[in-house]
ZAMARGU-4260 file (C-alpha; in steps of 0.2 Angstrom, whole numbers, plus 5000, padded with zeros to 4 digits):
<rodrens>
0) 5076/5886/5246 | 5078/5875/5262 | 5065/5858/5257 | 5074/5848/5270 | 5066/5855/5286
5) 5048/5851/5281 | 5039/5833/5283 | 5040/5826/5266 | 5032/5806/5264 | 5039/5796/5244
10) 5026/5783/5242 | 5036/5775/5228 | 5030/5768/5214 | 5011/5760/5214 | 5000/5755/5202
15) 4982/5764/5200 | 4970/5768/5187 | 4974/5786/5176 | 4959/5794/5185 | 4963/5787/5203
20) 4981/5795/5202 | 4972/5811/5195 | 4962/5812/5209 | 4977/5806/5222 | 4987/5822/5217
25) 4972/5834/5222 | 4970/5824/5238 | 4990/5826/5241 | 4988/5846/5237 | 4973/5845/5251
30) 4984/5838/5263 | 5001/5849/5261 | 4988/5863/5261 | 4980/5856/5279 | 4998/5854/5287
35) 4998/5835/5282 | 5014/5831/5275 | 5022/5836/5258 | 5020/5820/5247 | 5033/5813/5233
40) 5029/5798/5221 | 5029/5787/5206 | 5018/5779/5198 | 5012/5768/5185 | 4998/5769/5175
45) 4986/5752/5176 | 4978/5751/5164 | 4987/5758/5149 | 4980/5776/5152 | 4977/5792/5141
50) 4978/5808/5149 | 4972/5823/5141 | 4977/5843/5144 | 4964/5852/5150 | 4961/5862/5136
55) 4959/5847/5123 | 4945/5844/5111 | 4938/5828/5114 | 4938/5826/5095 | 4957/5826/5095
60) 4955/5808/5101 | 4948/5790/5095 | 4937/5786/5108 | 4933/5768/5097 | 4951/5764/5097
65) 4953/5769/5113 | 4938/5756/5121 | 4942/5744/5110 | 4962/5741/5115 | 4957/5746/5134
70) 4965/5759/5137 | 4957/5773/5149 | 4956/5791/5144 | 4956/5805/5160 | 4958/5823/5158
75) 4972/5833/5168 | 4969/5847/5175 | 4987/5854/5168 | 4988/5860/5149 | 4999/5853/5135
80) 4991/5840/5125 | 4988/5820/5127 | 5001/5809/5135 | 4997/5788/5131 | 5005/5783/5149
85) 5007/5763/5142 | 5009/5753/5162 | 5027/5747/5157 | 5031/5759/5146 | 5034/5776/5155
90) 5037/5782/5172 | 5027/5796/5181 | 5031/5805/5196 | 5022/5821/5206 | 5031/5834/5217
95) 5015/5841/5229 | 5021/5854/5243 | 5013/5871/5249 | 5014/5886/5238 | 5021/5897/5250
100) 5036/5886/5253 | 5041/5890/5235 | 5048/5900/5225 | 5034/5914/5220 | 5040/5915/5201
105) 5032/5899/5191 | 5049/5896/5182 | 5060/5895/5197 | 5047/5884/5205 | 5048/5874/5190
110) 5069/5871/5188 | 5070/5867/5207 | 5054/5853/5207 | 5064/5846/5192 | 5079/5843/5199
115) 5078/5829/5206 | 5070/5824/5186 | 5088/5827/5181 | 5096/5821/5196 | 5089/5802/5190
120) 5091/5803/5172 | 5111/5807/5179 | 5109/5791/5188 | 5106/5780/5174 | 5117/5788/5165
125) 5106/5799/5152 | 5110/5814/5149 | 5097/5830/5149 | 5092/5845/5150 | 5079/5858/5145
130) 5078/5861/5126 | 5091/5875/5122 | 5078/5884/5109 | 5061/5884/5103 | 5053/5873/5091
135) 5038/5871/5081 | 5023/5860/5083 | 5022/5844/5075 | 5005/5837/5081 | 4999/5850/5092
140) 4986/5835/5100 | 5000/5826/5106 | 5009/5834/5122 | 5027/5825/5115 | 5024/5835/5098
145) 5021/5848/5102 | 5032/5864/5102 | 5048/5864/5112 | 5050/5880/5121 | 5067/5881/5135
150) 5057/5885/5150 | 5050/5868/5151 | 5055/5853/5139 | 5067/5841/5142 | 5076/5833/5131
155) 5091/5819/5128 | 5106/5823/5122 | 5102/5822/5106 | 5090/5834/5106 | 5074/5823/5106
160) 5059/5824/5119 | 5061/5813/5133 | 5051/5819/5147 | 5033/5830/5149 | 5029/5838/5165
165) 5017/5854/5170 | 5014/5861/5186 | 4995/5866/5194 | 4989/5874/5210 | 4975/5868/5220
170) 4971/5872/5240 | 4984/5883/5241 | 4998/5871/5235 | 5007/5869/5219 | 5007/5850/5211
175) 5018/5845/5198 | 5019/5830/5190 | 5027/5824/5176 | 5031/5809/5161 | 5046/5800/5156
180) 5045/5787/5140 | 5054/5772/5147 | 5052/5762/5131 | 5045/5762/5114 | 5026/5761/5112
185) 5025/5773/5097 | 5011/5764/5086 | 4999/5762/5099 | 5003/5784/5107 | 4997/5788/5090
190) 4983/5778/5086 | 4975/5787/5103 | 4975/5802/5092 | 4963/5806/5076 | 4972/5810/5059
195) 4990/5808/5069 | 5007/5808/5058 | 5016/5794/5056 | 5027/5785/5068 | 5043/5786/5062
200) 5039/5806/5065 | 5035/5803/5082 | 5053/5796/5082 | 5062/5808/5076 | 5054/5821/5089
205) 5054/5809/5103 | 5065/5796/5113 | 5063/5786/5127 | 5077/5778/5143 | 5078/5763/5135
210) 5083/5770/5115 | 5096/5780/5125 | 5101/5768/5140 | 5103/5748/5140 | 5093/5747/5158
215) 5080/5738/5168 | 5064/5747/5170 | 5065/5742/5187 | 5082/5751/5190 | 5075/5768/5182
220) 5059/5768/5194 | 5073/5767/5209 | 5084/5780/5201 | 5069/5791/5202 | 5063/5787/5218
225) 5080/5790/5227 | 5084/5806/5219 | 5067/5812/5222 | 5067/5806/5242 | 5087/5813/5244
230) 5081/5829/5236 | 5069/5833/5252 | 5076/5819/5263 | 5059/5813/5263 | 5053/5797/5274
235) 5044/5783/5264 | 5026/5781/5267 | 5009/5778/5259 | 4992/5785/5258 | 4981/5785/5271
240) 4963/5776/5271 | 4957/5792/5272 | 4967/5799/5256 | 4962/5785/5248 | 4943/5786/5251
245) 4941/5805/5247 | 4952/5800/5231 | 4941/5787/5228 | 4925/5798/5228 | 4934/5811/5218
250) 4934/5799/5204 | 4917/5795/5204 | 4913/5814/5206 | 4924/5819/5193 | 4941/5813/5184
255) 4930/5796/5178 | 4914/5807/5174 | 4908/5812/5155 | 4907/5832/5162 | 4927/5832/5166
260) 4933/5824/5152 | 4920/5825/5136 | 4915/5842/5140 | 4930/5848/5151 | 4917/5856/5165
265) 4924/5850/5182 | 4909/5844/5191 | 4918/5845/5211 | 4920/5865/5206
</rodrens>
């Protein structure tokens, strides 16, 4: 499929709250869907963030831990189970383009919007791929322990969780967005979780760039946001003031509300 001949923006990376960067995908989705342009970017996480799947029980996570270290919890609107986005400690990217520009079948769509995933862990020199057969759940709350299944986990060389991504349609446009552990904040992922396992389990399951490559953090965030502009030969931009004040108001309406992420009931619907 030709993604070169369409109007594609990378903001790289910039720094926003978990539900400000909820809420800046769905604006993205709204403006491929309009005719805006498609939209590639990275992102960090500020402050330390806790996303949840849309289908997880709010008694799956330690709320008092939670408050008390300052770190945010926002529900996705994509499934799996609870990503701890730490601001140094992981890189996060979205791929947001019209659905009818891609591939109809969710696993083709899937391999081709992560290719340029793969295309930056080649660049800093780890090497990966998706999982090569399924594996059980360890914690199922925790979106890195969960099972592994072939059709969507990415793993290191040596075998171990390195990446979590999950696709979404909204306004007639596919978002995917997705989670790479850069370094190691195992202790404080867990202690997000009620009756989580130990951390040396978490280690065995899961690996981040830094265990795998000696590198900058700063390197890794460029790797990413040149492979993902090459891919589609997109032009750097930004938001809009526009963008930015519906996304605003989108998180006042919904990804910072009780509704959306105690009770999972979307209060925009």
């Amino acid at each position: 499929m030709n993604l070169d001949d369409r109007e594609w923006r990378l903001i790289r990376e910039d720094t926003r709250s978990g539900p400000l960067n909820m809420a800046l995908d769905e604006v993205a989705a709204e403006t491929a869907a309009d005719g805006g342009p498609r939209t590639l970017r990275v992102y960090r996480w500020e402050p330390a963030t806790l996303s949840l799947g849309y289908h997880q029980e709010p008694s799956t996570v330690d709320w008092d831990f939670c408050e008390r270290e300052g770190i945010s919890v926002t529900r996705r609107p994509t499934g799996g189970g609870g990503i701890y986005h730490d601001t140094r400690g992981d890189i996060s990217y979205s791929i947001v383009a019209p659905a009818d520009e891609l591939p109809g079948d969710l696993m083709e769509t899937y391999e081709l919007l992560c290719e340029p995933l793969f295309d930056a862990l080649e660049r800093v020199g780890v090497e990966a791929g998706f999982v090569d057969e399924e594996r059980p759940a360890i914690f199922e709350p925790a979106c890195y322990l969960r099972g592994l299944h072939p059709a969507h986990d990415v793993v290191a060389g040596d075998g171990r969780k390195l990446s979590g991504n999950a696709q979404y349609r909204r306004r007639d446009s596919v978002i995917q967005h997705g989670s790479v552990l850069f370094s190691d904040a195992v202790e404080t992922h867990l202690d997000c979780f009620v009756d989580s396992p130990n951390p040396e389990t978490f280690r065995e399951r899961v690996t981040n760039l830094r265990e795998q490559r000696d590198l900058k953090r700063k390197r890794a965030v460029e790797a990413f946001e040149d492979a993902l502009g090459e891919w589609a030969d997109a032009e750097v931009g930004m938001w809009t003031d526009d963008e930015l004040a519906r996304a605003r108001t989108r998180v006042e309406e919904k990804y910072d509300s009780p509704a959306w992420n105690r009770d999972r009931t979307d209060p925009t619907a």
